[in-house]
C-alpha positions in Angstrom: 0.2 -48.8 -2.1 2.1 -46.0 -4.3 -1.2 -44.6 -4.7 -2.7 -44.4 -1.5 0.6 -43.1 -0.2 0.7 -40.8 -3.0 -3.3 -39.5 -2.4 -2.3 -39.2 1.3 1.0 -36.4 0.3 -1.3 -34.9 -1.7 -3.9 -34.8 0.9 -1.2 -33.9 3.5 0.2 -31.0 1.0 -3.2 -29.6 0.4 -3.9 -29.0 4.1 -0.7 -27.2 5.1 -0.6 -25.0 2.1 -4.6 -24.2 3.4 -3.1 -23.3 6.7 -0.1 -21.7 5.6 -2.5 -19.3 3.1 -5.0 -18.7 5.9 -2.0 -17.4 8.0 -0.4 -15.0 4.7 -3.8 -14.0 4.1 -4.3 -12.8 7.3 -4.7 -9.5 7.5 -4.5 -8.9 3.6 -7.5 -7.2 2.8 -8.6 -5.5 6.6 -6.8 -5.4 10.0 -6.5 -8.5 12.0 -9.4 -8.5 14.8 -10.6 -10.6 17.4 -7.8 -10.0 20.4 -8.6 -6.7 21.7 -11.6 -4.2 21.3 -9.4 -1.4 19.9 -8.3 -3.8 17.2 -11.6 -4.8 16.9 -12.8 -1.0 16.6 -10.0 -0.2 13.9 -10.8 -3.3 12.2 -14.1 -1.9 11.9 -13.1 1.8 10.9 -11.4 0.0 7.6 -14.7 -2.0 7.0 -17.1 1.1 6.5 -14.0 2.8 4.5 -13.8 -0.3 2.2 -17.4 -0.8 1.5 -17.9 3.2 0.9 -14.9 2.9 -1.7 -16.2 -0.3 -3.1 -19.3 1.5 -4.4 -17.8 4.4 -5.4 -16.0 2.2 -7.5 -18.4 0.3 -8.6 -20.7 3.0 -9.6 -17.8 4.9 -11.5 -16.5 1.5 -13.3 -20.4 0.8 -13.9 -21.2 4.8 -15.6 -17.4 4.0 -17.7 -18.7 1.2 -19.2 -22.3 2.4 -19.8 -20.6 4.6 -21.9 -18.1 3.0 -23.9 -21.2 0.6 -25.0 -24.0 3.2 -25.1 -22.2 5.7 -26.8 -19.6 3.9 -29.2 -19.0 5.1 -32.5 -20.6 1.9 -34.7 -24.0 3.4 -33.0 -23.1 7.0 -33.2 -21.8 8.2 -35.7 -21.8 11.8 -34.8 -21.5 12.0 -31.3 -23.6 13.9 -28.8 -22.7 17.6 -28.1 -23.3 17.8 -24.0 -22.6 21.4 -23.0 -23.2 20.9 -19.5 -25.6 19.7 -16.6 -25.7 22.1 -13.7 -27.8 19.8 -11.5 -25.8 16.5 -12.3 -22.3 18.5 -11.4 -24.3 19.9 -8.2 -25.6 16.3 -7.1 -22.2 14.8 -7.2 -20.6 17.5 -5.9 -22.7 17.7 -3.2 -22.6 13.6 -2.5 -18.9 13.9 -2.7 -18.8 16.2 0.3 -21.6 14.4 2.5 -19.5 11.1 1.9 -16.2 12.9 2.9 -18.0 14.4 6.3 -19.6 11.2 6.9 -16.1 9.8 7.0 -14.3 12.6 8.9 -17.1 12.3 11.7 -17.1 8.6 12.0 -13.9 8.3 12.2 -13.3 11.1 15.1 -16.0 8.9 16.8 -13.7 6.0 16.9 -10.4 7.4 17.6 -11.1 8.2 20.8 -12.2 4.9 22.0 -9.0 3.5 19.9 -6.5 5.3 21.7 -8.2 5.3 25.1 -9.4 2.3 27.1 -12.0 4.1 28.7 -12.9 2.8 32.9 -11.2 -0.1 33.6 -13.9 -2.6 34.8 -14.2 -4.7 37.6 -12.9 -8.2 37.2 -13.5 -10.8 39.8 -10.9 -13.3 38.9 -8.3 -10.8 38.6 -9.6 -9.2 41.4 -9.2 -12.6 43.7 -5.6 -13.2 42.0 -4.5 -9.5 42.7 -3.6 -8.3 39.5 -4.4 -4.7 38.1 -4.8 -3.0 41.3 -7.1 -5.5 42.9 -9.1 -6.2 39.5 -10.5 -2.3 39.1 -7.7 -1.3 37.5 -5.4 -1.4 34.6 -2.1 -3.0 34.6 0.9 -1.3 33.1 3.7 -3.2 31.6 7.0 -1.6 29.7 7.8 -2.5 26.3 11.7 -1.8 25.8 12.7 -2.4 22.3 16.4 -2.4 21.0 18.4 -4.0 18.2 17.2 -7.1 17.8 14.7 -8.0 20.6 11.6 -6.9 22.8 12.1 -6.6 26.5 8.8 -6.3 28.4 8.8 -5.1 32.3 6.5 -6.3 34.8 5.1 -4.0 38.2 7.0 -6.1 40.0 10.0 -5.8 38.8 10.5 -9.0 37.1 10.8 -9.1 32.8 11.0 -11.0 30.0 11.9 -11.1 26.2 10.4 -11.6 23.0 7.5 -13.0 24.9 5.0 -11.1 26.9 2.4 -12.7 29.1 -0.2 -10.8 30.2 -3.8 -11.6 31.8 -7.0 -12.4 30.1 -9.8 -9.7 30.8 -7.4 -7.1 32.5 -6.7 -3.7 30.7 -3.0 -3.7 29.7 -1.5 -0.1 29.1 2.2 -0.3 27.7 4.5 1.9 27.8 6.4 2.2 24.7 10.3 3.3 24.4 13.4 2.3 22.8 17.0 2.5 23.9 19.2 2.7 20.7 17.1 3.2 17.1 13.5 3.2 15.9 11.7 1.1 16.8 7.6 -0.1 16.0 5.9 -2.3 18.2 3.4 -4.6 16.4 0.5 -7.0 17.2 -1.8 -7.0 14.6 -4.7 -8.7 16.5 -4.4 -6.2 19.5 -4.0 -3.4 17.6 -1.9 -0.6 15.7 1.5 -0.4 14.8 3.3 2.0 18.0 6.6 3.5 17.4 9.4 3.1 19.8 11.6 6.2 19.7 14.8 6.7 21.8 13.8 9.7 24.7 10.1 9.2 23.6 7.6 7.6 25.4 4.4 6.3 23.2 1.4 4.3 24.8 -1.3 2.1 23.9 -3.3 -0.6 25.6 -5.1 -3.8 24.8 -7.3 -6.1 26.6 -7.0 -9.8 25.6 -10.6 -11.2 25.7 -9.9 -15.1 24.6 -6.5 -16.8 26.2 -3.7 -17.8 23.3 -0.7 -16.6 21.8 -1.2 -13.5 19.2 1.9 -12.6 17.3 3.4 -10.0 15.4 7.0 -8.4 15.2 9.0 -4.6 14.9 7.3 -2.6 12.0 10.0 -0.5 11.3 13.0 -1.0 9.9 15.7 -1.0 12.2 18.8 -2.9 11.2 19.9 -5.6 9.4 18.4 -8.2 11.9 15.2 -6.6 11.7 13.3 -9.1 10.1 14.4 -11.5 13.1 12.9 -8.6 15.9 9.8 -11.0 16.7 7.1 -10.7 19.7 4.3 -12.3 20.8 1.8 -12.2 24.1 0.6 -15.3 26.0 -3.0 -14.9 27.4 -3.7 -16.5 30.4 -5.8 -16.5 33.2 -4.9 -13.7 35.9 -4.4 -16.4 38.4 -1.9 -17.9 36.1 -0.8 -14.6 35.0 0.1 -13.9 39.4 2.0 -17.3 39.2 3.9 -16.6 36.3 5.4 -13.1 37.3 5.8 -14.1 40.9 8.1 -16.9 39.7 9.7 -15.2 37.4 10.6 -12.4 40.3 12.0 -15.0 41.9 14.1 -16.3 39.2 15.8 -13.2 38.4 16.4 -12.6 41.9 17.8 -15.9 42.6 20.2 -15.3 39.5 21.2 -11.9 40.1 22.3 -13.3 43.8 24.5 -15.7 42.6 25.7 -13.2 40.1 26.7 -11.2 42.9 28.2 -13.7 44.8 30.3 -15.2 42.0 31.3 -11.2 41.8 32.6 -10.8 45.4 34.5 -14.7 45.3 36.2 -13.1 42.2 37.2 -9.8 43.6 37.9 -10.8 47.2 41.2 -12.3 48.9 43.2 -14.2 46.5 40.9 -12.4 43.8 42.8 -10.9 40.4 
């Protein structure tokens, strides 16, 4: 019994360190894709870079150690006198330049469709459920952040913290401001890191093709809770997505009328 309960907390151990290591290694070597196109397209970007450098590497690491061994002194005693190679310097040169052009125009290729979400297209089940302007359009939502939390504000006046949800298939443009400090808005599988700056407005967009929860948190530091300044978005269907904010209009609503009535019973007749 001690050892089968022993094999199974090793067992036990071994698989929540592998899912605790899949989740710190996230990220680690390239951006996090698979939750928007533009993350998807800057994951990419970092991809071509990588491999480019890897070779360069490689076939500088590869010529160092060609030499060291080719040319070391137990072989040679007197070493070679190399005055020069004009084509060699030229063909370098030259490869040097083509890689950095290659780089510069790829990458101006990108941007654009990064930073832009391009036509919004038609979807029918946002279209039935009425969100993003009948399904043809984007939606736009208002990321407020401020020491320590994320407040996000829905077209119908209804909001949230920490958590936004937002519909699957629908083009989300936020708005991105803060009211007190710097701030950077963060969610590594919908794409880059967005600064929130008090009297600035920045904006990015995303479009959440698979429905689940992506996480990330403020990438700037911006107090000493910052660490704690967490958010994620909720995918879910746009009909879900119309319940959701409907009922959460109504919630606010009903509170801020009892607010108000609590208010006036406190500062009527007989009020202090």
């Amino acid at each position: 019994m001690r050892w089968r309960a022993l094999i199974a907390c090793v067992v036990t151990s071994g698989a929540l360190l592998a899912e605790g290591g899949e989740r710190a290694w996230a990220g680690a070597l390239l951006p996090e894709r698979g939750g928007s196109p533009n993350a998807d397209r800057i994951a990419s970007l970092y991809t071509v870079v990588l491999v480019l450098a890897a070779l360069v590497f490689a076939g500088v690491a590869v010529t160092l150690v060609f030499s060291l061994v080719r040319y070391r002194e137990r072989r040679n005693q007197v070493p070679a006198q190399i005055r020069g190679n004009t084509r060699l310097e030229i063909a370098w040169t030259v490869a040097a330049s083509g890689l950095i052009v290659f780089l510069a125009v790829f990458s101006f290729t990108k941007l654009s469709a990064i930073e832009h979400p391009g036509g919004a297209v038609a979807n029918p089940a946002a279209a039935e459920a009425g969100v993003g302007d009948g399904g043809r359009g984007a939606l736009h939502i208002d990321v407020v952040g401020r020491q320590y939390v994320w407040m996000f504000k829905y077209p119908n006046g209804a909001f949230s913290y920490t958590e936004m949800v937002a519909p699957v298939g629908v083009t989300v443009e936020l708005d991105i401001v803060s009211v007190d400090v710097a701030h950077s808005w963060w969610i590594p599988k919908l794409g880059g890191k967005f600064d929130a700056i008090p009297g600035y407005v920045n904006n990015t967009w995303f479009r959440i093709e698979r429905a689940g929860v992506y996480t990330g948190q403020c990438a700037e530091l911006c107090g000493r809770n910052h660490a704690q300044m967490v958010a994620q978005v909720r995918g879910v269907a746009p009909a879900a997505y119309a319940r959701w904010v409907a009922r959460q209009k109504r919630m606010i609503d009903a509170a801020n009328a009892t607010a108000a009535r609590e208010h006036r019973g406190t500062t009527g007749p007989g009020g202090p």
